[in-house]
Backbone as CSV, one residue per row, in Angstrom:
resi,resn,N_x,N_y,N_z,CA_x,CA_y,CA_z,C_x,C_y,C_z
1,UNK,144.747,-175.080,-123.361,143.853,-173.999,-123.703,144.341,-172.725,-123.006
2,UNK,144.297,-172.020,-123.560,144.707,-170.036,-122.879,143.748,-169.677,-122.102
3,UNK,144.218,-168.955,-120.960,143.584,-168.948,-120.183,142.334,-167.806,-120.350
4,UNK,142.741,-167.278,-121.255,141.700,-166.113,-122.128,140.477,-166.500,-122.617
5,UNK,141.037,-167.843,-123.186,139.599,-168.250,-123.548,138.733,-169.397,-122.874
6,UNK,139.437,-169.868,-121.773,138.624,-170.671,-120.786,137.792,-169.279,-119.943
7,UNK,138.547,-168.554,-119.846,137.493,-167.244,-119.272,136.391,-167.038,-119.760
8,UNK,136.478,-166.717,-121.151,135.666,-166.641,-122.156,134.318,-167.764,-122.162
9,UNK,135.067,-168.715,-122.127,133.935,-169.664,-122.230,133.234,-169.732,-121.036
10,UNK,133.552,-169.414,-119.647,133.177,-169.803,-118.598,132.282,-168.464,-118.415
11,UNK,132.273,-167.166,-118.696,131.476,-166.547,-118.970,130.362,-166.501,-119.602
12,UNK,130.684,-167.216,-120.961,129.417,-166.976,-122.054,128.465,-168.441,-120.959
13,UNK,129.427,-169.493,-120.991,128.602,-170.320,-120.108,127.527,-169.962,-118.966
14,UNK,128.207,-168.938,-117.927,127.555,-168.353,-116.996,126.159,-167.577,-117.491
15,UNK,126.391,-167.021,-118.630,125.364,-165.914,-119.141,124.251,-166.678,-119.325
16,UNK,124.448,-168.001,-120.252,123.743,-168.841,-120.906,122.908,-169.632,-119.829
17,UNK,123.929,-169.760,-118.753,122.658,-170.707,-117.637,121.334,-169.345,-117.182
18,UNK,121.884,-167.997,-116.801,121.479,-167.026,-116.245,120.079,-167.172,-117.224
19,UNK,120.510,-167.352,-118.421,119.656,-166.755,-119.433,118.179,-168.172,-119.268
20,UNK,118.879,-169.281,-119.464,117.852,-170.700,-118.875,116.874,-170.584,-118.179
21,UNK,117.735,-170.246,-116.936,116.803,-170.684,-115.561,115.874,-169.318,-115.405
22,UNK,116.282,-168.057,-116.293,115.221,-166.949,-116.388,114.145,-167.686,-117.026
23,UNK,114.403,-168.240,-118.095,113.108,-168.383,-119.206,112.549,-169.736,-118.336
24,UNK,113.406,-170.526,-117.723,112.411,-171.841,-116.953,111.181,-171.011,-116.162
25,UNK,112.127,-170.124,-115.309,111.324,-169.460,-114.095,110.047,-168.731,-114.639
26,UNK,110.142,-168.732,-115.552,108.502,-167.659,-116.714,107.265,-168.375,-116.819
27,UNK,107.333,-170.146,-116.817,106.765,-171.203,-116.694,106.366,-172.187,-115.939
28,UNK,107.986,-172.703,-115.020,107.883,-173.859,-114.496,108.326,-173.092,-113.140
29,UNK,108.265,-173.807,-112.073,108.947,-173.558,-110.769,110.301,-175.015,-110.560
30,UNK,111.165,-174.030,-109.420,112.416,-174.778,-109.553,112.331,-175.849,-108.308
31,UNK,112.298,-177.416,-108.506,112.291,-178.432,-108.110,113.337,-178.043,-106.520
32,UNK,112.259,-178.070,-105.571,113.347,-178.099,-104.945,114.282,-179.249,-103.711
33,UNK,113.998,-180.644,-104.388,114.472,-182.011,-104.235,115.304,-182.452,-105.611
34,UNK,115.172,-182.038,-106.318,115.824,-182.636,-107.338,116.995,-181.056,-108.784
35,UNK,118.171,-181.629,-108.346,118.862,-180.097,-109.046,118.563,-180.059,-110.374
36,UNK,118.421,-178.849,-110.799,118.787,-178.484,-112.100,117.245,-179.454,-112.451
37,UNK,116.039,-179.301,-111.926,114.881,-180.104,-112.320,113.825,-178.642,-112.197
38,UNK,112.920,-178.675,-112.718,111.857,-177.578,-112.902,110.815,-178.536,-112.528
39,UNK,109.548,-177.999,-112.303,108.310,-178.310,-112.468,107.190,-177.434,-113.456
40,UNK,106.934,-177.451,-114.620,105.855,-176.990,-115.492,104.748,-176.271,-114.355
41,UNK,104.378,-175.117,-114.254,102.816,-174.785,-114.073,101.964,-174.950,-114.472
42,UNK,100.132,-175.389,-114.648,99.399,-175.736,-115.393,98.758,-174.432,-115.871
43,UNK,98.547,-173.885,-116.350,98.124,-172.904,-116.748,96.397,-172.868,-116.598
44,UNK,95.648,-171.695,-116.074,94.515,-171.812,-115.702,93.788,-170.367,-116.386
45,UNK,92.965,-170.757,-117.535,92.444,-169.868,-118.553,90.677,-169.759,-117.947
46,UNK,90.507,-170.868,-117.145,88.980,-171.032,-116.987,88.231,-171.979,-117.094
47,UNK,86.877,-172.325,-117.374,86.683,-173.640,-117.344,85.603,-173.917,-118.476
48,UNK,85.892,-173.259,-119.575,85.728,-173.384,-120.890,86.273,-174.433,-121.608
49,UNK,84.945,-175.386,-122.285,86.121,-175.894,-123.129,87.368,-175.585,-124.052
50,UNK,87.110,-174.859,-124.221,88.183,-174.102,-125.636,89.206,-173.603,-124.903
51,UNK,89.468,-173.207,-123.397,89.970,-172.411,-122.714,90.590,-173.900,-122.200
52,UNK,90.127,-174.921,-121.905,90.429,-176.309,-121.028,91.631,-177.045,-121.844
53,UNK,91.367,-176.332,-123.417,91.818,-176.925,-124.700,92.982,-176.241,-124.570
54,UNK,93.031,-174.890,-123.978,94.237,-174.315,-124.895,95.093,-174.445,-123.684
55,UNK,94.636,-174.820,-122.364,95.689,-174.921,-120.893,96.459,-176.045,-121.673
56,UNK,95.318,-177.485,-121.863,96.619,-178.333,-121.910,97.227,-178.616,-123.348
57,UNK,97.162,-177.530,-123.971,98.307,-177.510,-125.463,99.453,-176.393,-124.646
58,UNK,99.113,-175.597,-123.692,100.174,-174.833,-123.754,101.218,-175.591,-122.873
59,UNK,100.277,-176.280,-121.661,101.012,-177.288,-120.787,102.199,-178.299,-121.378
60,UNK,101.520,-179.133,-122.419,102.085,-180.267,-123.068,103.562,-179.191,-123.672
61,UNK,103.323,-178.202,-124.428,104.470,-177.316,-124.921,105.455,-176.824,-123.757
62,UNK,104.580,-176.405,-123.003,105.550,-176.340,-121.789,106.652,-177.653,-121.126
63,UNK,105.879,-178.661,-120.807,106.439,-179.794,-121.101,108.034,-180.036,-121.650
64,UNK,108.048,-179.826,-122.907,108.537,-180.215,-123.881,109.880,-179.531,-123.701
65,UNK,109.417,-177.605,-123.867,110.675,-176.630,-123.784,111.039,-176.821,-121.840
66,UNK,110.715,-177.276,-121.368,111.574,-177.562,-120.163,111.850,-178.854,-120.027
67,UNK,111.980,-179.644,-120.474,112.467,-180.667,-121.035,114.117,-180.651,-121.643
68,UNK,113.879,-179.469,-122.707,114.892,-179.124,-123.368,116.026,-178.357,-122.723
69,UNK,115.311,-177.191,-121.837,116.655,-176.243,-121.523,117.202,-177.245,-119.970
70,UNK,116.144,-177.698,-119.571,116.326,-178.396,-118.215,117.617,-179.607,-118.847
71,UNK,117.557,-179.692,-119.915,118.673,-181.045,-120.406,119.887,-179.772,-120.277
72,UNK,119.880,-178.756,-121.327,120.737,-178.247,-121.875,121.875,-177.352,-120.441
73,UNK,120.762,-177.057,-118.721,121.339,-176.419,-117.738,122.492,-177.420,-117.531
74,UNK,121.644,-179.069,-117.583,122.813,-179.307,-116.721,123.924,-179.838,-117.318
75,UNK,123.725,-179.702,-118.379,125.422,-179.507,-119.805,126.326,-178.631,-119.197
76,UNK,125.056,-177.286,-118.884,125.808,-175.944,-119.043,126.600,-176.595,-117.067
77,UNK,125.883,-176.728,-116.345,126.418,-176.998,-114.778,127.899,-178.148,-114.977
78,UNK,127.543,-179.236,-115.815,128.924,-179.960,-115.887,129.640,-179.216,-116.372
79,UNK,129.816,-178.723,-117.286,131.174,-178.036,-117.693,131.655,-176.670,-116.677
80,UNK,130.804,-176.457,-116.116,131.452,-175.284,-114.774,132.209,-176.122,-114.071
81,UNK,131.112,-176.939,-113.663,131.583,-178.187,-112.678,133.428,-178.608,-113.027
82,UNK,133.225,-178.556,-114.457,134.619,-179.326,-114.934,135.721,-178.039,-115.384
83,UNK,135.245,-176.966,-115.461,136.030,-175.913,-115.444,136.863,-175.700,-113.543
84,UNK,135.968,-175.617,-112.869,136.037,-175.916,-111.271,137.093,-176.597,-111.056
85,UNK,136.902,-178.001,-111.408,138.016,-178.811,-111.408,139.253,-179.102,-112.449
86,UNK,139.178,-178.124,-113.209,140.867,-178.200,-114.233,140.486,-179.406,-115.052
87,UNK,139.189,-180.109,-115.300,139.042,-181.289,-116.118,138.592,-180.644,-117.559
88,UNK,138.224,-179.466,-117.770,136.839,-179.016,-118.600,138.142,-178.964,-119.755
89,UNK,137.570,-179.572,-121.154,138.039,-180.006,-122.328,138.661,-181.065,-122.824
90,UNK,138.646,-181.900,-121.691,138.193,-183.100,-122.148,137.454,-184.243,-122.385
91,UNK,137.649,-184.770,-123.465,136.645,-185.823,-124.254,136.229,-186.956,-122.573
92,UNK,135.045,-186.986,-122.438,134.438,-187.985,-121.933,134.682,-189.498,-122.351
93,UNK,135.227,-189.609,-123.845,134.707,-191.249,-124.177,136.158,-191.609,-124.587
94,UNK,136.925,-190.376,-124.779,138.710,-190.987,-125.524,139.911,-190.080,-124.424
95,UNK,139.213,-189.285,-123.788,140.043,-188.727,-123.002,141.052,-187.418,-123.850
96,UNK,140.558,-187.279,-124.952,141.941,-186.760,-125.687,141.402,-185.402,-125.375
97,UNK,142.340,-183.922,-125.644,141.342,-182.681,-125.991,140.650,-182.846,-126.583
98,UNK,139.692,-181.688,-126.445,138.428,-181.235,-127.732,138.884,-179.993,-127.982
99,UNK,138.634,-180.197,-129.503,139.009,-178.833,-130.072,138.756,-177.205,-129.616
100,UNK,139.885,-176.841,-129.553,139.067,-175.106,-128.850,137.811,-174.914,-129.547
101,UNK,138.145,-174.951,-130.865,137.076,-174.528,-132.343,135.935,-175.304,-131.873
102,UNK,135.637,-175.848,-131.425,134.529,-177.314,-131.156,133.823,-176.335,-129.432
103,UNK,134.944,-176.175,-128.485,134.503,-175.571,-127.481,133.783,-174.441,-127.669
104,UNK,134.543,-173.402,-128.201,133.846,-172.281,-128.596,132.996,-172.308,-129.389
105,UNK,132.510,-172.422,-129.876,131.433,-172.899,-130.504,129.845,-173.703,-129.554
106,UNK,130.125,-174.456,-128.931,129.389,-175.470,-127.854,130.289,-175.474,-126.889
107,UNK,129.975,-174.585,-125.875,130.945,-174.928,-124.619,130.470,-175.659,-123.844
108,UNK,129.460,-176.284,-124.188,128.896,-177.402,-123.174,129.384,-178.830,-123.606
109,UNK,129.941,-178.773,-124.598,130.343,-180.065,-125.247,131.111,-180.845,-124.573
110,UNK,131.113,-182.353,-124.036,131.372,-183.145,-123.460,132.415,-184.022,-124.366
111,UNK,132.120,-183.850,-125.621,132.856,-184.873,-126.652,133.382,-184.520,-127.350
112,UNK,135.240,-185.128,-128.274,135.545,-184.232,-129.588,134.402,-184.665,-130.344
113,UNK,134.963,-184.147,-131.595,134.066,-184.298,-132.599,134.053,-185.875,-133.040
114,UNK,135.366,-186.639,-133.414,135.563,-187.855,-133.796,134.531,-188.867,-133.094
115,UNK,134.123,-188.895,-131.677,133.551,-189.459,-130.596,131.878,-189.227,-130.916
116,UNK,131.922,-187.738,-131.195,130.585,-187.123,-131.093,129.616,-188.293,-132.562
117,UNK,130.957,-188.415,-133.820,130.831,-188.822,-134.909,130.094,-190.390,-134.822
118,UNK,131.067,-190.978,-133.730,130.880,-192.276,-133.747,129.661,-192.912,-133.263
119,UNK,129.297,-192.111,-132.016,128.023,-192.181,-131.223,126.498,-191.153,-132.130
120,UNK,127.077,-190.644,-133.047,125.978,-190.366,-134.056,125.755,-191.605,-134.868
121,UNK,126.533,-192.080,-135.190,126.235,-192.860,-136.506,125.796,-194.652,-135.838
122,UNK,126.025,-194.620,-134.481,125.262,-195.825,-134.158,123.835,-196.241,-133.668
């Protein structure tokens, strides 16, 4: 890979965690025993039912989207991690490259595509 565009990627990567742990921090607070883990806030509207109703729909949603980016940080942390160490672009399960086209695109990607294929379809 050129070293232009491991830059590249290791940037947009950087931006993308920056951009995460902003939107975690809007919601949840950052775990501080466990990395790259959040904790949800409960949200406190009052002690209305309707108000009791809408804490824990926003909670459960909250839930959910830190769930998601909290998966997606620590994608984004391994592949620094593996940029760090001269490992980053390759396949986890065949060892072979992964496509630049595949990187750029998902620079968090752990797998080529062939791999990604196989472990979809089982």
């Amino acid at each position: 890979m050129k070293k232009e565009t491991l830059e590249k990627i290791q940037k947009d990567l950087q931006v993308r965690k920056t951009q995460i742990e902003a939107e975690l921090a809007s919601f949840a607070k950052k775990d501080e025993h466990i990395k790259d883990n959040y904790r949800s806030e409960f949200p406190d509207y009052g002690d209305k039912e309707d108000e009791n109703a809408k804490e824990i729909a926003e909670y459960t949603d909250n839930l959910s989207i830190e769930y998601s980016l909290e998966s997606t940080l620590r994608d984004i942390n391994k592949a620094l991690e593996k940029i760090k160490k001269g490992t980053y672009g390759k396949c986890s399960y065949c060892g072979q490259e992964i496509a630049e086209e595949r990187l750029l695109a998902r620079p968090a990607s752990s797998s080529c595509v062939e791999c990604k294929e196989k472990l979809s379809s089982q």
